[in-house]
C-alpha positions in Angstrom: -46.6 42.4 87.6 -49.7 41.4 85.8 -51.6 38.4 84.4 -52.6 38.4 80.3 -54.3 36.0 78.5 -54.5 35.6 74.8 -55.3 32.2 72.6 -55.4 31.3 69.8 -52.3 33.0 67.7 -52.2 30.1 64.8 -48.5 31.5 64.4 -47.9 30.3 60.4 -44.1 31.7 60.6 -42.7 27.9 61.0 -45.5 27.4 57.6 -46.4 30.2 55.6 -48.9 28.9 54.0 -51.3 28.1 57.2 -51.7 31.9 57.7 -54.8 32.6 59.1 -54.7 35.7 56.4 -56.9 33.6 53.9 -59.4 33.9 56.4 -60.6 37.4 55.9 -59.6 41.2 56.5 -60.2 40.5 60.3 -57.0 38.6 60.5 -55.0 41.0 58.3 -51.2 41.1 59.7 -52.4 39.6 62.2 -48.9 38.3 63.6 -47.6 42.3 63.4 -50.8 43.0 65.7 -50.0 40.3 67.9 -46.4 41.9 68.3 -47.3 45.2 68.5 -50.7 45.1 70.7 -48.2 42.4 72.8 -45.0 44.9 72.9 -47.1 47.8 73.7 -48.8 46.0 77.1 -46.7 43.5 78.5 -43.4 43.8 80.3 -41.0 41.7 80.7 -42.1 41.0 85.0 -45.5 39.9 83.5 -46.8 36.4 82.9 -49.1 35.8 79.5 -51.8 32.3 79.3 -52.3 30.8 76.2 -54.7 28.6 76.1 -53.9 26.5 72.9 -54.1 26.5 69.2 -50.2 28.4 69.0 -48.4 27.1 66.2 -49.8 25.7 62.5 -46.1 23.4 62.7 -47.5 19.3 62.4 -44.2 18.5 64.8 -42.5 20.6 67.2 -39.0 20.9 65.3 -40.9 22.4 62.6 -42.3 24.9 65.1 -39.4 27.1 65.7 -39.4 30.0 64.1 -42.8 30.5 65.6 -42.0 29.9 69.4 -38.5 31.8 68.6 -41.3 35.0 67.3 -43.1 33.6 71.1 -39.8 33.5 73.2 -38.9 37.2 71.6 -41.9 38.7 73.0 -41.9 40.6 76.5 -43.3 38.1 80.2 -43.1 34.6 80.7 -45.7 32.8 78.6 -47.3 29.8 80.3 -49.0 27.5 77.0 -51.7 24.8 77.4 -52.9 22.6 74.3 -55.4 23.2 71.7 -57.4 21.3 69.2 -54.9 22.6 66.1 -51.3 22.5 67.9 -50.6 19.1 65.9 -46.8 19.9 67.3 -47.7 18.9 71.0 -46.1 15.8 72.1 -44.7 14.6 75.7 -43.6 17.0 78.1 -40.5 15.9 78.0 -39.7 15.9 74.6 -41.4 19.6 74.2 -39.1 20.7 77.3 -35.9 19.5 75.6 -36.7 21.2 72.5 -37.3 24.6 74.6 -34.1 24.8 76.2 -32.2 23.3 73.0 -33.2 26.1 71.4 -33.1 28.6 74.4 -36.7 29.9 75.0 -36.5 29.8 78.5 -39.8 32.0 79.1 -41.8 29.5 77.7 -43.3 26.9 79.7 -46.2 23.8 79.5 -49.4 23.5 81.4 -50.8 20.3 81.5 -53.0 19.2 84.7 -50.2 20.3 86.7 -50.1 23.4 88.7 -47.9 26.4 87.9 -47.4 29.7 90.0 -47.6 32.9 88.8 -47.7 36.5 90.6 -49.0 34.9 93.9 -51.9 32.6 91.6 -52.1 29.1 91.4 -52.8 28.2 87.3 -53.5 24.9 86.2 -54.7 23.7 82.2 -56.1 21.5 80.0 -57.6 21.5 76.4 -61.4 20.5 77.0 -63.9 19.5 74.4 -66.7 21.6 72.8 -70.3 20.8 73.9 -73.0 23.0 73.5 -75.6 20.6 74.3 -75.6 16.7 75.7 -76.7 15.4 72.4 -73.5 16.8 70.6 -70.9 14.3 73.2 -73.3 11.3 72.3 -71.5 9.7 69.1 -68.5 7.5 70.7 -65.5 9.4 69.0 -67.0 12.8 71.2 -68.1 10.4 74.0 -64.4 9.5 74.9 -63.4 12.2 74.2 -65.5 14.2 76.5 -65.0 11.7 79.2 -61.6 12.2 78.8 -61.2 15.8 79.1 -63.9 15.6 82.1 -61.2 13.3 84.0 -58.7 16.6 83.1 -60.6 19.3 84.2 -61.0 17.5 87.1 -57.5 16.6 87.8 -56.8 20.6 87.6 -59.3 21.3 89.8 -58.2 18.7 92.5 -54.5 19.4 91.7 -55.2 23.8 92.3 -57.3 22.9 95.9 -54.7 20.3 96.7 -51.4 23.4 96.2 -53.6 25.4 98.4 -56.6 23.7 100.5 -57.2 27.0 102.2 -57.7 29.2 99.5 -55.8 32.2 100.1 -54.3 32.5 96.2 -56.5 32.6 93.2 -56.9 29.7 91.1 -56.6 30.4 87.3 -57.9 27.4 85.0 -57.1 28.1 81.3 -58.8 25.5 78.6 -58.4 25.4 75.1 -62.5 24.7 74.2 -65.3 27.0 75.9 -66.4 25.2 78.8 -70.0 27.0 78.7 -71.5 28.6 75.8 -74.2 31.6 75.7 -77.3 29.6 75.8 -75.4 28.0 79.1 -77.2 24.8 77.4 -74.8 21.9 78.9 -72.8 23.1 81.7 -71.3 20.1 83.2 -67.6 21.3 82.9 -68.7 24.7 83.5 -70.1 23.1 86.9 -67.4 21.3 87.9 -64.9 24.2 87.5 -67.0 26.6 89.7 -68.0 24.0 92.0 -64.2 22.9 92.3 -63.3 26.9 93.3 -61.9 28.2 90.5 -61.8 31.9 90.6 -61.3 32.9 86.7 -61.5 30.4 83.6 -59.8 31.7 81.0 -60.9 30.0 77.4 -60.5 30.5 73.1 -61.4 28.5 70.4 -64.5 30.5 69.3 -63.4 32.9 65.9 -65.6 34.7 63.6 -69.7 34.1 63.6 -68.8 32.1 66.5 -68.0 34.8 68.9 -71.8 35.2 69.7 -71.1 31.9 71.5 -69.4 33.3 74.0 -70.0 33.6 77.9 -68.3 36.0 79.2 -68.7 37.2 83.5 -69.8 35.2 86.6 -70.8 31.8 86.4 -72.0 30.0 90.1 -68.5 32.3 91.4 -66.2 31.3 88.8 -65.3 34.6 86.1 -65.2 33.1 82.7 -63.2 34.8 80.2 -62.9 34.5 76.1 -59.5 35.4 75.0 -59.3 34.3 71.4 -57.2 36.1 69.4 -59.7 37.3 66.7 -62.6 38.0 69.7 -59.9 40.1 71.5 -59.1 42.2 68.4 -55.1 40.5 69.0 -54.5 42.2 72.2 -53.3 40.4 75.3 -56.5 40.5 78.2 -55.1 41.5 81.4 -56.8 39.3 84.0 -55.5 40.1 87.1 
């Protein structure tokens, strides 16, 4: 049994014209690779984090031939929201629709905690700051306050399912949480200062992978698993 992480699939099978194709020759086929980098490394005893941006769809019943392509695929896929899954709406109503339509393997992560292969995983979607000036205008302001009230809720929530420690805690967030130049940390901080052993993040495609901070921040091990970044194959991470 393993852990894999992979964000950012922008499935466009519920939509075909959102394919990520337009983009460039980088994202050529790039649902095949997905399937095939996916098929060839997973099994079906291993657990898969996506950390948002899944599905093109606007609503979730327009989403379904893309989590059907999802719930087809080999492990159990635990799914946390990003800034372009327009489909996202309450837990509840997102449950129903998964067991309507039978994709059992497929569960939410919202500032709950979920278990996985003797870890302790918790998500949210975060915010992108890359320095304290950019979360000044009100619309970022509340937002960032926001998701700072959700990262810490995760971080309470995996201390609070096991005060002594003895499982690795596994935060997955949509939005990098720290960025090369490490020039605003504040999330980054209060995910390593709350314990977290790995952060697992996406978001960051093209000339914006040289954003990305990858290894040991103050004890916490930040990983970048955007689809593009990771040339569409799952990361194992534990």
């Amino acid at each position: 049994m393993a852990i894999y992480a992979l964000a950012d699939l922008h499935l466009s099978l519920s939509i075909p014209d959102k394919s990520m194709e337009v983009f460039g020759s980088s994202w050529g086929d790039y649902i095949l690779r997905v399937r095939e980098n996916w098929e060839n490394m997973v099994t079906a005893s291993d657990t898969v984090l996506i950390p948002g941006d899944i599905s093109w769809a606007t609503y979730i019943d327009q989403a379904e031939e893309d989590f059907r392509f999802l719930s087809e695929l080999p492990g159990r896929k635990l799914l946390c929201r990003g800034n372009h899954d327009y489909w996202w709406t309450t837990i509840k109503k997102m449950e129903e629709f998964f067991a309507e339509k039978g994709f059992t393997n497929i569960e939410l992560v919202r500032t709950n905690v979920v278990e996985a292969d003797g870890c302790l995983i918790s998500g949210t979607r975060g915010w992108m700051i890359e320095s304290k000036e950019s979360i000044e205008g009100s619309d970022n302001k509340k937002i960032y306050e926001r998701e700072r009230l959700r990262i810490k809720m995760c971080v309470d929530m995996l201390a609070e399912a096991d005060p002594e420690h003895t499982k690795k805690r596994i935060l997955m967030i949509h939005y990098p949480p720290v960025t090369a130049n490490r020039g605003f940390t504040e999330y980054a901080d209060m995910i390593a200062g709350g314990g977290v052993d790995i952060c697992v993040y996406g978001h960051l495609h093209g000339t914006a992978h040289r954003k990305a901070f990858e290894g040991d921040y103050n004890g916490t091990r930040f990983i970048c698993a955007a689809a593009d970044y990771v040339n569409f194959k799952p990361v194992r991470i534990v």
